[in-house]
N, C-alpha and C positions, 0 to 999 in steps of 0.2 A: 593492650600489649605495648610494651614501650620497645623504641626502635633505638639501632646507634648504628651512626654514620661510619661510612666505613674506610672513605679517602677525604681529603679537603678540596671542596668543592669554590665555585669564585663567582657570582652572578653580577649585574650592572641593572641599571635604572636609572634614562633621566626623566627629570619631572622640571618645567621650565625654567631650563640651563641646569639647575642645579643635579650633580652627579652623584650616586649613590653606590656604592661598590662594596658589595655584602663578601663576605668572607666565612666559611665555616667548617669547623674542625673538631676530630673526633678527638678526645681526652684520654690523656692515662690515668692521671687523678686532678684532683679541684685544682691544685696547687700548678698546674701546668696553665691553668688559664691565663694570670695576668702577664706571663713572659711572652706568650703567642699573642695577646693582644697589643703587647710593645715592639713585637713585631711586624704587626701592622701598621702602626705609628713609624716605623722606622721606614717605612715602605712608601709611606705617603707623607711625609711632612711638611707640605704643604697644604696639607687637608685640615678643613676649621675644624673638623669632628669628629674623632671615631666611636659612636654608641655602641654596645657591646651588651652580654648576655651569655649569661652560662649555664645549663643546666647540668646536674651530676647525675641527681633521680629525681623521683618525683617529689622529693622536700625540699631538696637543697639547690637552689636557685639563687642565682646574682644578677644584677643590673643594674648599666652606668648610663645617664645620660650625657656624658660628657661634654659639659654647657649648653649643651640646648634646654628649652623649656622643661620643666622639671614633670615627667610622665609623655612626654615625645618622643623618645628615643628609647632607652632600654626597654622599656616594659614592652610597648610593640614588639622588640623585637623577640623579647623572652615570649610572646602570648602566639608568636610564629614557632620556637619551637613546640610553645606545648599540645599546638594545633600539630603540629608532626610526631606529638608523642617521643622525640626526643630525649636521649638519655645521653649519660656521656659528651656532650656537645656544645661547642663554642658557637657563637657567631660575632662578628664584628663587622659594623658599615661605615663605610668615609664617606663622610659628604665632601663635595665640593662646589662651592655657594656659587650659582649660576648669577646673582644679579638681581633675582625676584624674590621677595619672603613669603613663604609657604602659608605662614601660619601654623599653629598648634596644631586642626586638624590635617592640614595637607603632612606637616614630618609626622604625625604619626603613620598613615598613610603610604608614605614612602618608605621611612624606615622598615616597617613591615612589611611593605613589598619586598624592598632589595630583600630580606631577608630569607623570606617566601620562595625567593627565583632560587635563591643558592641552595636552601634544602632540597627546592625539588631538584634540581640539576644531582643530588649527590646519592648514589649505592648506600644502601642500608640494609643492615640484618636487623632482624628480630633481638632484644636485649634479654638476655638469662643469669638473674643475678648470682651468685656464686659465693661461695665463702673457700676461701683460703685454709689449708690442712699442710701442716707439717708429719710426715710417717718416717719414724725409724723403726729399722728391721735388722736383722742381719742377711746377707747375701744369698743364704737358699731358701731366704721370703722374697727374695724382691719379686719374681716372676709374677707371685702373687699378689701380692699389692698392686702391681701393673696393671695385673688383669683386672682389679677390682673398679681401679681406677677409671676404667674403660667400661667397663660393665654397669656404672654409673652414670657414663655418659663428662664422666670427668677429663679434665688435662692434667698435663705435667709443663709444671712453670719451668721445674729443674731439678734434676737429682745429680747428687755426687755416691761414686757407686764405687764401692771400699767392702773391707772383711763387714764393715758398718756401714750399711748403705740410710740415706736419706732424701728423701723426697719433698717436694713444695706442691702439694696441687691444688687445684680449684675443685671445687666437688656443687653443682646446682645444688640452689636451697631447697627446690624443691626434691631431691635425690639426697639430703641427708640424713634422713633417720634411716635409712636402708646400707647406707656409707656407715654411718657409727654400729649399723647393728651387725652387719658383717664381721668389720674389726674387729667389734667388742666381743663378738662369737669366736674366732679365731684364735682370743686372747694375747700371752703377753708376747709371742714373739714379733709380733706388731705393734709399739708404740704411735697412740694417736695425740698430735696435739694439736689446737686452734693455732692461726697465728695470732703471733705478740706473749705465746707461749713459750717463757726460756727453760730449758732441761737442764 
């Protein structure tokens, strides 16, 4: 079962002298990662490092070791999310060089710790992947579509509600043959489409 953070959580670790200051944050989509992790940079620039690690789902994964040893830094940290089943989630750690060199195994070591501390410190729910539906109706469907929606176990991202009413919802993947089969039972005063579907 894959999990998603649900606030941005901030954990610390030093390991001799040197400071480790993990950071991790829940995602709206992949494209949000590297401006939150320039935000971290902006936050510490005085910090030699910050390794980073993104997971979206369980394929799509990123990792930077950002000059340190090349498998030091990112990948630990990304193999701390996947030990938390993480979904949707950032993390990023600044070092700051205490004076003593770790070596390759101690930053791997550290890095996955700080990382470790900040997961566990942060709220998480359970992940329910979702597919996005566009419905147009006209106005004495909407009640029903609502209700469908809800019956589903579905949200509304947004609806604009006119003689022509339309709706944005999320419907579980796992709740969609039940979603299309209702619709498609109802017929046409329901228009159903995916998103990136234009009418």
């Amino acid at each position: 079962m894959a999990n998603a953070l649900v606030e941005p959580t901030e954990a610390q670790w030093v390991v001799k002298g040197s400071k480790f200051i993990a950071y991790a944050a829940p995602l709206s989509e992949p494209e949000a990662a590297p401006p939150w992790i320039q935000s971290i940079r902006a936050l510490h620039p005085k910090a030699r490092h910050v390794g980073s690690a993104v997971r979206w789902d369980l394929e799509w994964e990123r990792w930077d070791d950002d000059g340190e040893p090349s498998g030091s830094t990112g990948r630990p940290i990304l193999h701390a999310l996947q030990s938390a089943e993480a979904v949707r989630t950032a993390v990023g750690v600044v070092r700051y060089f205490g004076g003593t060199l770790l070596g390759v195994p101690g930053l791997i070591r550290a890095y996955r710790g700080a990382a470790e501390l900040a997961l566990a410190a942060g709220v998480w729910m359970p992940f329910v992947p979702v597919q996005t539906w566009w419905v147009h109706c006209d106005y004495p469907h909407l009640s029903t579509a609502l209700r469908w929606v809800q019956a589903v176990e579905g949200t509304v991202r947004s609806q604009r509600v006119d003689s022509r009413c339309v709706l944005e919802v999320d419907i579980p993947e796992h709740m969609e043959s039940q979603w299309k089969a209702r619709c498609l039972a109802y017929g046409s005063p329901l228009q159903l489409l995916e998103t990136g579907t234009v009418l």
